[in-house]
C-alpha positions in Angstrom: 33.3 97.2 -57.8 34.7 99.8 -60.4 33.5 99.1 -64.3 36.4 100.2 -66.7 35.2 101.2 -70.2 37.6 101.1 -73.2 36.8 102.0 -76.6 38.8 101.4 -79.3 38.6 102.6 -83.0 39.9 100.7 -85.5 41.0 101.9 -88.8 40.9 99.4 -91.8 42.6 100.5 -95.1 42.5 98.6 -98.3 41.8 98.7 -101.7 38.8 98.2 -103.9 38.5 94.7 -105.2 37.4 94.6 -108.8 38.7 98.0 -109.5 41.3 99.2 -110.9 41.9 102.3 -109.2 43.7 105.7 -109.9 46.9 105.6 -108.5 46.7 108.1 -106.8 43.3 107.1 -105.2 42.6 105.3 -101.6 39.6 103.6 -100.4 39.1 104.0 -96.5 36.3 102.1 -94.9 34.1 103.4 -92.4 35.3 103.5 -89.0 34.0 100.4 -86.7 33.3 101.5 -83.0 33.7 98.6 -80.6 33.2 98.6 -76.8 34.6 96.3 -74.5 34.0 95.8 -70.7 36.1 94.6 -67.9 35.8 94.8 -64.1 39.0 95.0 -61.5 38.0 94.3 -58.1 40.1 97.0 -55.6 41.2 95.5 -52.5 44.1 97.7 -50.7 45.8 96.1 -47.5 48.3 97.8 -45.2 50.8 97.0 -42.9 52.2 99.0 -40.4 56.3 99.4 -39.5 57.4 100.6 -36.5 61.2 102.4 -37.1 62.9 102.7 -32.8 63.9 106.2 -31.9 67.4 106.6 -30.4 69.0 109.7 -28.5 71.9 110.8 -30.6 75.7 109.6 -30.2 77.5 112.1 -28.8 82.0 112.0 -28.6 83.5 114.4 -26.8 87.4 115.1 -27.2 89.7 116.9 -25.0 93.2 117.9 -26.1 95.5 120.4 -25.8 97.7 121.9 -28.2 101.5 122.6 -27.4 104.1 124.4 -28.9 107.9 124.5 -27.7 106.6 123.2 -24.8 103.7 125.7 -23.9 100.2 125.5 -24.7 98.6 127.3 -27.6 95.8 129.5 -27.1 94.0 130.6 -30.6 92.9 127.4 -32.2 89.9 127.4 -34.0 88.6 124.8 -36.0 89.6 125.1 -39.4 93.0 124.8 -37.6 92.1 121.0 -36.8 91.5 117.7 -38.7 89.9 114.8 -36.9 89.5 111.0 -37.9 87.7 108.5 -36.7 88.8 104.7 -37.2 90.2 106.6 -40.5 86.9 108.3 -41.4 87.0 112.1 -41.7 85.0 113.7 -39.1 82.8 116.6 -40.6 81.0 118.6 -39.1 82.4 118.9 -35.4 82.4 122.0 -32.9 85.0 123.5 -30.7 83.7 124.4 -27.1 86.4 127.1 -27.2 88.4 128.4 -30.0 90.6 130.9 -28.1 90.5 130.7 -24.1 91.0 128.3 -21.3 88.5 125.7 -20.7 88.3 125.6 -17.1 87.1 121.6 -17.0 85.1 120.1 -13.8 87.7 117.7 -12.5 86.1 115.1 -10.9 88.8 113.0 -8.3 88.5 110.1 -6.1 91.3 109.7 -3.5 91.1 105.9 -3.3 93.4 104.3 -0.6 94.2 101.4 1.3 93.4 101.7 5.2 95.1 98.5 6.8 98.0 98.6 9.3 100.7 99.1 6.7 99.6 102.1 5.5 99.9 104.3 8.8 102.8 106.6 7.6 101.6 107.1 4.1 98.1 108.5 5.2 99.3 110.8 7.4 101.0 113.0 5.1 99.3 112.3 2.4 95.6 114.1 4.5 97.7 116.9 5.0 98.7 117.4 1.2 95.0 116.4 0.1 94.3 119.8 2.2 96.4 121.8 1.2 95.7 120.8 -2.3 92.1 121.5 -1.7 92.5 124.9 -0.7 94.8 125.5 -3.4 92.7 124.7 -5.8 90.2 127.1 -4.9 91.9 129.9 -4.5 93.6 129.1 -8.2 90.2 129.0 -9.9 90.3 125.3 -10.5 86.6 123.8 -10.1 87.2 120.5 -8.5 84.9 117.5 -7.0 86.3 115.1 -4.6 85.3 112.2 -2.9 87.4 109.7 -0.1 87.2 106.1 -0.8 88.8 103.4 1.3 89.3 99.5 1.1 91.2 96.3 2.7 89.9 93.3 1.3 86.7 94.7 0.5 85.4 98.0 0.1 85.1 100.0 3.3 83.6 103.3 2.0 82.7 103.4 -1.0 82.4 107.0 -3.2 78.8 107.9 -2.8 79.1 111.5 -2.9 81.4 114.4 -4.1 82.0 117.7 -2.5 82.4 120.4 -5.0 84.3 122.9 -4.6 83.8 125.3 -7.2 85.4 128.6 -6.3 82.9 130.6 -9.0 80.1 129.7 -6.4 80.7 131.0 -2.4 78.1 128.5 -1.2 80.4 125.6 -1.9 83.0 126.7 0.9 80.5 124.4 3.5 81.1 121.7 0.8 84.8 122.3 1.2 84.4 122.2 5.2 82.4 119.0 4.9 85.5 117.4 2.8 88.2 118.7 4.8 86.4 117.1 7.7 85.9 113.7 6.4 89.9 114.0 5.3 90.7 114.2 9.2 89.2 111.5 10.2 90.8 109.6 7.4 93.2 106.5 8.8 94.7 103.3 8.8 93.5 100.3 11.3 95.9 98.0 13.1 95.4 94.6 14.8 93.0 91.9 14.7 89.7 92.5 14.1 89.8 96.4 13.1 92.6 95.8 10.2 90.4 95.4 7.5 93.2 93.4 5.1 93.5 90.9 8.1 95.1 88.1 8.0 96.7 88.2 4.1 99.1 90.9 2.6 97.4 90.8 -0.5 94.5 93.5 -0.1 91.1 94.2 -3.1 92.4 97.6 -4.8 90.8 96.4 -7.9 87.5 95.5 -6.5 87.7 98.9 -5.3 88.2 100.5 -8.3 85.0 98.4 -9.9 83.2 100.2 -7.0 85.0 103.8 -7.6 83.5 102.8 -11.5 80.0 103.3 -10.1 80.6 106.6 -8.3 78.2 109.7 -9.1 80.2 110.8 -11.8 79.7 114.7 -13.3 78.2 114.3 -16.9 80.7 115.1 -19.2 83.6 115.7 -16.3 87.5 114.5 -16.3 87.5 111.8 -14.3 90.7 110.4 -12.0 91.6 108.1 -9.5 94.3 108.3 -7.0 94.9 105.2 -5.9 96.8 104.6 -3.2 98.1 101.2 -1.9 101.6 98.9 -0.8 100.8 95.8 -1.3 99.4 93.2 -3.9 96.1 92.3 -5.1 93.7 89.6 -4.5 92.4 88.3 -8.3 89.7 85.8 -9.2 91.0 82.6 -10.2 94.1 82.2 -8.9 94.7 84.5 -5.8 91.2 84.6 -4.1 92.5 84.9 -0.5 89.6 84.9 2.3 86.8 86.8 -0.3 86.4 83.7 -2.6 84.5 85.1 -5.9 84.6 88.3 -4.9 87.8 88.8 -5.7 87.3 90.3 -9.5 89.0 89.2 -13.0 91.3 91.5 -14.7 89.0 91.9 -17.8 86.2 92.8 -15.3 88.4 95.6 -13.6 89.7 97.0 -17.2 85.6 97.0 -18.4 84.9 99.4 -15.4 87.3 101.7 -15.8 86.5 102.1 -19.7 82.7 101.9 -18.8 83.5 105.0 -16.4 86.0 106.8 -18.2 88.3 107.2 -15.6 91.9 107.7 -15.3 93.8 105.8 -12.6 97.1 107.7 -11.7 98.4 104.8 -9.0 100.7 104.9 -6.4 101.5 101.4 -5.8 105.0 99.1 -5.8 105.5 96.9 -8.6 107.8 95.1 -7.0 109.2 94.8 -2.6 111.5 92.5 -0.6 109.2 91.0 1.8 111.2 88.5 4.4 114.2 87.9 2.0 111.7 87.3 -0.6 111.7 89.2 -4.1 107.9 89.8 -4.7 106.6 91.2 -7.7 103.4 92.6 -9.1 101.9 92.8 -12.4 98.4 94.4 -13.3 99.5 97.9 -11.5 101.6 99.7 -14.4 102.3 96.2 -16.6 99.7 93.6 -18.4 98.2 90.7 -16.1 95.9 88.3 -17.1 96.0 88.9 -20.9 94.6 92.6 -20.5 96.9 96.0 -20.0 97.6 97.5 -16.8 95.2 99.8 -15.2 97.4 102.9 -15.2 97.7 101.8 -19.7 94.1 100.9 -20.0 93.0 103.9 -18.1 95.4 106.8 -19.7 96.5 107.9 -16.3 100.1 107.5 -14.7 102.5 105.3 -12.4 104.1 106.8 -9.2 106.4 104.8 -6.9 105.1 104.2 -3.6 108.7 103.6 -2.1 109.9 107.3 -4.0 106.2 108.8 -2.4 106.9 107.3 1.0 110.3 108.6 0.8 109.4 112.0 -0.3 111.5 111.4 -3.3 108.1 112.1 -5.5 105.8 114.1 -4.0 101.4 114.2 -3.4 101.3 117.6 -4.8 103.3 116.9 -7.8 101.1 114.3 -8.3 97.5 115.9 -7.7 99.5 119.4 -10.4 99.9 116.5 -12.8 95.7 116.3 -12.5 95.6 119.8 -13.2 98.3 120.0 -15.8 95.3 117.9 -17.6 92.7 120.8 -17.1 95.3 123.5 -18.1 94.4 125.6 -21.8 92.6 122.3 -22.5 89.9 122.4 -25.7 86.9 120.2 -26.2 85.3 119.2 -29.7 82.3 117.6 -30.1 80.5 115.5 -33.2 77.5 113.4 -33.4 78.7 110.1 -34.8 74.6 109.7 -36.9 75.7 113.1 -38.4 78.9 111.9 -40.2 78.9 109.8 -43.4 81.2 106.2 -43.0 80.7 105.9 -39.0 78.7 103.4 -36.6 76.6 104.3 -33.9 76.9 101.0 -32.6 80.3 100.9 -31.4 81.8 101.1 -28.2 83.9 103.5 -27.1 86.8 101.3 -27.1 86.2 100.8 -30.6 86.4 104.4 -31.4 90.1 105.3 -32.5 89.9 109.1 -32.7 92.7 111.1 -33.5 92.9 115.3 -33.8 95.7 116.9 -35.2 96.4 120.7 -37.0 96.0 121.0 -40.4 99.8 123.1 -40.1 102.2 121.4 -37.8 103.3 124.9 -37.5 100.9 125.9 -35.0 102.3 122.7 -32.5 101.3 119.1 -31.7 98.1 118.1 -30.2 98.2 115.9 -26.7 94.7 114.2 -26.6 93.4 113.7 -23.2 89.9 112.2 -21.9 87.7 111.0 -25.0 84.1 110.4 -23.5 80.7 109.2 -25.4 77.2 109.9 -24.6 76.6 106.3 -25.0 79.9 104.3 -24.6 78.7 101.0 -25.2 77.0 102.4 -28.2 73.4 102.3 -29.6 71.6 99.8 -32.4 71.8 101.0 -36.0 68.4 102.0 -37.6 66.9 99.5 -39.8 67.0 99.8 -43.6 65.4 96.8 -44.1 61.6 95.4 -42.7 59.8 92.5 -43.4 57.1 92.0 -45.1 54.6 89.8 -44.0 53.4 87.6 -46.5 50.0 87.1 -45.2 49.0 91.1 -45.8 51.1 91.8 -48.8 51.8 90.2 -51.6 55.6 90.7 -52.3 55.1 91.7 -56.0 53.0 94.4 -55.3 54.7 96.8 -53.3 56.8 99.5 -54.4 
């Protein structure tokens, strides 16, 4: 209990009654002292609020610059300007303002292994090889892994060989890959042809599997996939896997969820027995959502111009490293710019880059990737205050 003492003095002016004062003369009565005594009874109470710590959101861009054709070599960031979802993005980094980024390309060779597919294999192990050692010897630092399906998945992407040609040790790596491409093939007759007995085969459910692969953080991602049929789908074309056959919206979540670009070699459409057959979902929308070749970014080869040699694998895997080529990579932290959300998906994220002088060329953006691309929670501004320990009126 604290006692608080106030004293007051009071000052009482007036004039003397009965007299008839000069009038120039005041009359000022002694000063009263008076004492007056009050107690306040202190009782403090807290509460605690606890405020979640989050890792920060991270987007990474990759682009390339291009002038008359040819790529452009001395940007530097005052040279750029770059908007998210209209929101000017300040302050961002450039890995590199005047040389080549040479990128880890992370690729899954993903193809279909049932009886039809006998030809196509076969020339496309021996330009996977040569492509391989090509790489190497051109300085690209590549990853690859072999993934095959029919139905269902028959191997899955578990591990990638690198083959970085900055590091010698990787050339077992390289061995090891080159091996498991020999004894790549396609399986005929009943019982060993995993599409057995439909056409339609599970490309899709394979690419939700490629989805999970072990992905290099912060890598360019790509699938080839390789197939010459149709796909099984969940509701309506579930063939001899029931449920297991996936939706579209499932197949287009994976591939945003693991930032990978599908370049497929596949036929949209093939006379089958007199009968026109034709195939949505590969390079055109199915099921409400885009294509996987739009939703992914990547490209669209025909297998009949493949097959034919009228398009060829290597021009296809140079396309992959066309990607890599003079390519730049900024960087922001989306808590560290006024106006944006932490909280939003990737696919929410509409980022653009372009020069501050078309002059200097026209930017091509590539792979965007996020740290967190299903995004994180906001921090709280607001807490409540619990009635029972605080009274509302007397915190500040």
């Amino acid at each position: 209990m604290k006692t608080l003492h106030v004293t007051m003095s009071i000052a009482i002016l007036g004039l003397m009654i009965g007299c008839s004062p000069k009038s120039d003369d005041l009359v000022v009565y002694p000063t009263k002292q008076n004492t007056f005594e009050k107690s306040f009874e202190f009782s403090p109470s807290e509460m605690t609020v606890q405020q979640q710590s989050y890792d920060e959101n991270t987007v990474s861009v990759h682009f390339q610059v291009l002038k008359d054709g040819k790529s452009v070599g001395s940007i530097k960031e005052a040279d750029l300007k770059v908007e998210e979802n209209g929101v000017p993005v300040t302050p961002f980094k450039l890995s590199a303002q005047t040389e080549r980024i040479n990128q880890v390309a992370d690729i899954v060779f993903l193809v279909d292994i049932t009886g039809t597919m006998v030809e196509l294999i076969e020339t496309a192990k021996k330009r996977l090889a040569e492509f391989i050692k090509s790489s190497r010897a051109n300085g690209y630092h590549t990853r690859m892994c072999i993934a095959t399906f029919g139905d269902y998945t028959v191997k899955k992407c578990s591990r990638f060989f690198d083959n970085n040609p900055k590091d010698k040790s990787t050339e077992a790596q390289v061995k090891e890959l080159l091996s498991e491409l020999a004894q790549l093939h396609a399986y005929r007759g009943n019982g060993k042809d995993p599409g057995w007995p439909d056409l339609d085969e599970n490309p899709m459910g394979a690419l939700v599997d490629v989805s999970k692969a072990p992905w290099e953080p912060d890598s360019q991602r790509f699938v080839i996939l390789v197939t010459d049929w149709g796909f099984l789908y969940s509701a309506g074309n579930q063939g001899t896997i029931g449920d297991k056959a996936p939706t579209m919206k499932q197949v287009t979540e994976a591939i945003a969820a693991a930032q990978m670009k599908v370049f497929a070699v596949t036929r949209t459409q093939h006379t089958h027995k007199g009968q026109q057959l034709v195939w949505d979902g590969y390079n055109t929308p199915f099921q409400g959502e885009p294509g996987i070749v739009q939703s992914s970014g990547g490209e669209h080869f025909d297998f009949d111009k493949v097959l034919k040699g009228q398009i060829s694998l290597t021009s296809i895997l140079q396309r992959i490293l066309d990607r890599l080529n003079t390519n730049y990579k900024l960087t922001y932290v989306v808590d560290q710019v006024q106006g944006l959300s932490p909280s939003l998906n990737l696919e929410k994220r509409d980022v653009k880059v372009g020069v501050q002088n078309p002059a200097l060329g026209e930017v091509t953006v590539g792979t965007i990737l996020s740290s967190m691309p299903d995004g994180r929670p906001e921090y709280k501004k607001d807490f409540k205050v619990s009635e029972e320990a605080l009274q509302a009126d007397s915190v500040r």
